[in-house]
C-alpha positions as CSV (number, residue, x, y, z in Angstrom):
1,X,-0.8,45.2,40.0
2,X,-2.8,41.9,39.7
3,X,-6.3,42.1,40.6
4,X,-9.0,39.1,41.6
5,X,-12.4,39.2,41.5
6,X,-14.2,36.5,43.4
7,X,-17.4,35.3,42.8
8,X,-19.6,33.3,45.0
9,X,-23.1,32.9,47.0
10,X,-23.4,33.9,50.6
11,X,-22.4,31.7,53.3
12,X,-19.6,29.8,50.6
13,X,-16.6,32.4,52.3
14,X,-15.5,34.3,49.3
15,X,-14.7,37.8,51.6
16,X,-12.8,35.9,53.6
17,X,-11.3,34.0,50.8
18,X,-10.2,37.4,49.7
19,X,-8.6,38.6,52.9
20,X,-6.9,35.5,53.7
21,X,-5.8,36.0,50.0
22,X,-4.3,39.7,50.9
23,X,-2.6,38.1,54.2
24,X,-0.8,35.7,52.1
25,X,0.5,37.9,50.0
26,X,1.3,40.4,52.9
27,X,3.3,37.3,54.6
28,X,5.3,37.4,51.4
29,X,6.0,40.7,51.5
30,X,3.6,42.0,48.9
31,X,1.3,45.3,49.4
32,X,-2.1,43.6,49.0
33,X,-6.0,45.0,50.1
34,X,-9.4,42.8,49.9
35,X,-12.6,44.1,49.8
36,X,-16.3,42.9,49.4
37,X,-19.8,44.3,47.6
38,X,-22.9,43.1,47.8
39,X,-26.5,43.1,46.7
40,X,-28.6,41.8,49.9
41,X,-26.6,40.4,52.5
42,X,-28.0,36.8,53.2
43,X,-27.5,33.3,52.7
44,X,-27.3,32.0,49.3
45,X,-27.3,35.5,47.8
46,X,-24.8,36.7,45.0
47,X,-21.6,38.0,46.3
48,X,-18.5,39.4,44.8
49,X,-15.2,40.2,46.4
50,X,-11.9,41.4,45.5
51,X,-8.4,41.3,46.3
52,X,-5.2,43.3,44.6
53,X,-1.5,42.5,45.0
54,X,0.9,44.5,44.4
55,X,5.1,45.3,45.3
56,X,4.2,48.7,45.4
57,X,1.8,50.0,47.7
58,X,-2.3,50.3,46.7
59,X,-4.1,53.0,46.3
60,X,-7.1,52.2,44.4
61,X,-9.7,51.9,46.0
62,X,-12.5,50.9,44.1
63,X,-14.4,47.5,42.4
64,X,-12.1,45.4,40.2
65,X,-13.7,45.8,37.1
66,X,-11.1,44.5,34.4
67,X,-9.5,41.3,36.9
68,X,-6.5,39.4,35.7
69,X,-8.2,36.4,38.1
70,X,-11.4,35.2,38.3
71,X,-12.4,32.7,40.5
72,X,-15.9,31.2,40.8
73,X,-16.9,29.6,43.7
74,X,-20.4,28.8,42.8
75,X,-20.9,27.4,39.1
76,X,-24.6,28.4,39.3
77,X,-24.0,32.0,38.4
78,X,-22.1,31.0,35.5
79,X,-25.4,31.8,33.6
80,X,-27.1,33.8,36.0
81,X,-24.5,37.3,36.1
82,X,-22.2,38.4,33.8
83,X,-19.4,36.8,35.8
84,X,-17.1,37.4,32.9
85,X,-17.3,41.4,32.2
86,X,-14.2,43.1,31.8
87,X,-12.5,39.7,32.3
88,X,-9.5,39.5,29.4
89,X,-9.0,36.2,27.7
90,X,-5.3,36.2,28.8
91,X,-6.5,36.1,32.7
92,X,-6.9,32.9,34.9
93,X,-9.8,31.4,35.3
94,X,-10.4,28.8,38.5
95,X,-13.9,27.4,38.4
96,X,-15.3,25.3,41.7
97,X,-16.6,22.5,40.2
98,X,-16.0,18.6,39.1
99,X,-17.1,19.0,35.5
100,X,-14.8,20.7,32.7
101,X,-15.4,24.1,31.4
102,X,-16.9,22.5,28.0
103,X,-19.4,20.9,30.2
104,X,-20.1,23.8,31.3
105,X,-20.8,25.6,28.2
106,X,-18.4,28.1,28.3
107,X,-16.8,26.1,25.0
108,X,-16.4,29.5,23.3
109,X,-14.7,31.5,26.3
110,X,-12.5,28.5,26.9
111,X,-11.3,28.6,22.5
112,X,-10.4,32.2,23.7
113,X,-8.9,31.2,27.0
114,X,-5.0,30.1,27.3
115,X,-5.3,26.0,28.8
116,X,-2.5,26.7,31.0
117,X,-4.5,29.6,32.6
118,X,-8.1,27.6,33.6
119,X,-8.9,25.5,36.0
120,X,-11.9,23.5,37.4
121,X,-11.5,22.3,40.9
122,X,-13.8,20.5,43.5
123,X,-13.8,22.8,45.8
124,X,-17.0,21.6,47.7
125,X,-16.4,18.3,47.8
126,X,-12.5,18.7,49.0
127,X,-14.1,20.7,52.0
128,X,-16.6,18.2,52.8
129,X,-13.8,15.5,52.6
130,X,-11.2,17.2,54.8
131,X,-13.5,19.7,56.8
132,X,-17.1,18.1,57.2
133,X,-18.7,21.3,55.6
134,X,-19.4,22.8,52.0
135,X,-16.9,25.4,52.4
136,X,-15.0,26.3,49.3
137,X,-12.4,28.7,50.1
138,X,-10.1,27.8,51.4
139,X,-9.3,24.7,48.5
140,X,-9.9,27.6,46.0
141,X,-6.9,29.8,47.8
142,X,-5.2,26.8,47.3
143,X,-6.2,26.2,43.6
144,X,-5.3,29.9,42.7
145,X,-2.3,29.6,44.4
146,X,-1.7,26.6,42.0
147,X,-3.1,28.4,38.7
148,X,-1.3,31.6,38.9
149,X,2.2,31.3,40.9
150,X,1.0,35.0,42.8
151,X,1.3,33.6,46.1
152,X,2.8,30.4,47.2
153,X,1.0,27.1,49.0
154,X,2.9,28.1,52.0
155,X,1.7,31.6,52.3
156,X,-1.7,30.2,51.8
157,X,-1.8,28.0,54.2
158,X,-0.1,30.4,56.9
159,X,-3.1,32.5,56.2
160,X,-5.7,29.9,56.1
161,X,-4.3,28.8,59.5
162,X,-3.9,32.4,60.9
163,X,-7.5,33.1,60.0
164,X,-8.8,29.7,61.4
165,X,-6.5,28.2,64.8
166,X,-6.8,25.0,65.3
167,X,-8.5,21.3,63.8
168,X,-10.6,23.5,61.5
169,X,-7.5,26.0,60.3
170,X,-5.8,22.5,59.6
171,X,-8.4,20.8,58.0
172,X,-9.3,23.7,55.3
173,X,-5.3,23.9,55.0
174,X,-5.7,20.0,54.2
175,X,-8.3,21.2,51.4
176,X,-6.3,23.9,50.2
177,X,-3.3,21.6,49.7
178,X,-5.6,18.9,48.2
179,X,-7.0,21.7,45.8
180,X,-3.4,22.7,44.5
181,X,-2.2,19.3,43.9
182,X,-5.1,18.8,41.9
183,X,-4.8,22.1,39.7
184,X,-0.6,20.9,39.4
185,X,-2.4,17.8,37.8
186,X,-4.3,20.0,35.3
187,X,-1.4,22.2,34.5
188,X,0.7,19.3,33.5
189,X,-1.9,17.9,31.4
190,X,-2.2,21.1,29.5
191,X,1.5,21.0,29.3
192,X,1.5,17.5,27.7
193,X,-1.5,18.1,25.2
């Protein structure tokens, strides 16, 4: 089973970046579930959501407290919750930000990490180029789709579009595309390092 933990703020989509997440994975044929928690339910507030994918079918039911995927939509909280407990060093990180993870000062998680499993992204900014509003998840769907080979661009963007008909379904599937040609870029440079 391969479990995600998404972090983000209220308002920045990362419950429905977790079910649109599960409906890719569904469309490929995978047994997925998503699920949020949260603290108080308002704008800007911390909030945490999770998805599993599996080829067998699910049946736990409860927080994912040891993810093999963390992705961070909001690089505030890097220093604000412990984002990182339970979270092994062999997982994938996917941060949404322009800046590295060094810059970041998360030097000495990043010296345990594996290169080829982190990833920044500009999440933000790719959904104010292609969708006129600081959405970020559906370029990070796109981004984790690139980090960690689970579920494929296509699938993504099915579910991105299934979720959202229309200009704006096509538009965050622009930033989702945008998002996972950008992490290819990492990847590679990892590869070449």
């Amino acid at each position: 089973m391969f479990s995600v933990r998404i972090h983000g703020r209220g308002g920045q989509g990362a419950v429905t970046a977790a079910e649109m997440l599960s409906v890719a994975a569904f469309r490929e044929g995978r047994h997925a579930q998503a699920f949020p928690t949260f603290g108080s339910e308002r704008t800007g507030a911390p909030v945490v959501a999770f998805c599993r994918i599996d080829d067998r079918a699910i049946r736990l039911r409860e927080p994912v407290a040891d993810p093999d995927a963390l992705v961070v939509a909001d690089p505030t909280l890097l220093h604000q919750v412990d984002l990182f407990a339970g979270f092994r060093p062999g997982g994938y990180l996917l941060v949404n930000t322009s800046r590295t993870l060094e810059e970041l000062g998360l030097l000495e998680l990043v010296g345990e990490m594996r290169p080829e499993r982190t990833a920044t992204v500009a999440a933000t900014e790719l959904a104010r180029e292609h969708l006129g509003r600081p959405l970020p998840n559906a370029a990070l769907l796109g981004g984790f789709a690139a980090l960690t080979g689970q579920v494929s661009l296509v699938a993504v963007v099915a579910a991105i579009q299934a979720q959202f008909p229309g200009r704006v379904g096509e538009a965050n599937a622009e930033a989702a595309r945008a998002a996972y040609d950008r992490v290819q870029e990492q990847l590679r440079s990892h590869a070449d390092a």
